[in-house]
C-alpha positions as a printed Julia matrix, in Angstrom:
90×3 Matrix{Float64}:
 170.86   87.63  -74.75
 167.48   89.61  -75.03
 164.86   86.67  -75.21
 161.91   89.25  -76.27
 159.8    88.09  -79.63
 160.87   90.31  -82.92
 156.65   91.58  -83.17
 158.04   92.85  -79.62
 161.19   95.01  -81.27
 158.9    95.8   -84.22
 156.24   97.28  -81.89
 159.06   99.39  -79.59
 160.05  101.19  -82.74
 156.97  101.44  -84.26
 155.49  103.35  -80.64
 159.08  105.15  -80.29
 158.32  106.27  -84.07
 155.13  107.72  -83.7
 155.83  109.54  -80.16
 158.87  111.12  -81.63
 156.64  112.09  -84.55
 153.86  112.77  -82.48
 151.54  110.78  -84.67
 149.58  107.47  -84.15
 151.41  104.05  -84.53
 148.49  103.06  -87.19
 149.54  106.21  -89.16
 153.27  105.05  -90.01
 153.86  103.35  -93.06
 156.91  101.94  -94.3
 156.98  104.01  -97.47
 157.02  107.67  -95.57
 159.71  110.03  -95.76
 161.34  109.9   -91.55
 161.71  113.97  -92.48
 158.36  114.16  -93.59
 156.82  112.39  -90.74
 158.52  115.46  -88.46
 161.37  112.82  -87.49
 164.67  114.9   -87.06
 167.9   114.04  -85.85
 167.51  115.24  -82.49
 164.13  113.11  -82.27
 166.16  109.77  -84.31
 168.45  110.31  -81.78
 166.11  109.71  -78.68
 164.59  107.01  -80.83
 167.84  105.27  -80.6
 168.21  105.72  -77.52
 164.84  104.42  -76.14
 165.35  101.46  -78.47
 169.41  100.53  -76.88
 167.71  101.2   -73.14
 165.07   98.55  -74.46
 167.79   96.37  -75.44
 170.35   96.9   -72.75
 172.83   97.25  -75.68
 174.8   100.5   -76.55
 174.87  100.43  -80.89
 178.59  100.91  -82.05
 179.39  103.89  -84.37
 178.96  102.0   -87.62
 174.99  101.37  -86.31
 174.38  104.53  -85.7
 175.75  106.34  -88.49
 173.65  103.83  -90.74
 170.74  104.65  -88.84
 171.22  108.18  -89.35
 171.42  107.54  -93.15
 167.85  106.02  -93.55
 165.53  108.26  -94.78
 161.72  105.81  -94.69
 160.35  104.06  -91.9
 160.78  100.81  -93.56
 164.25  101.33  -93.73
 164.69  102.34  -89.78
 162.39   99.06  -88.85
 164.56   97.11  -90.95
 167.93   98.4   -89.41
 166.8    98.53  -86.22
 165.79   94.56  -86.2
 169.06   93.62  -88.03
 170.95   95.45  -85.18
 168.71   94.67  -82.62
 167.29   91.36  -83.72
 170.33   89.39  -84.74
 171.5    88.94  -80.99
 168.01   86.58  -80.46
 169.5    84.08  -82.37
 173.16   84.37  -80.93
């Protein structure tokens, strides 16, 4: 069990965001298009992957596939800390 605060998950994404995107953290807001932020799947996918190594959890199939189906940054943050979050309270 990850005992790390949600701001903390919140803030991991929102930094793994904007480096993929190659933008500022302050710039992302939930409303933006991941596609028109610059955020492909070959970027999503090393966004997911700094975000499991964070976590010390591989996502199963089902996770990722949803992931790969958001299309705003509200919806990845969201995902991400239903995934990622839930286990906190396990």
């Amino acid at each position: 069990m990850d005992d790390r605060e949600p701001q903390d998950l919140h803030a991991l994404i929102a930094s793994t965001l904007a480096t993929a995107c190659h933008c500022k953290v302050e710039a992302l807001r939930e409303e933006m298009n991941l596609v028109d932020i610059g955020l492909d799947s070959v970027a999503l996918v090393s966004v997911v992957a700094q975000i499991e190594a964070s976590r010390n959890r591989e996502l199963s199939e089902s996770e990722l596939l949803a992931l790969f189906r958001t299309r705003k940054v509200g919806d990845i943050m969201a995902l991400a800390h239903k995934m990622m979050g839930a286990e906190q309270s396990a």
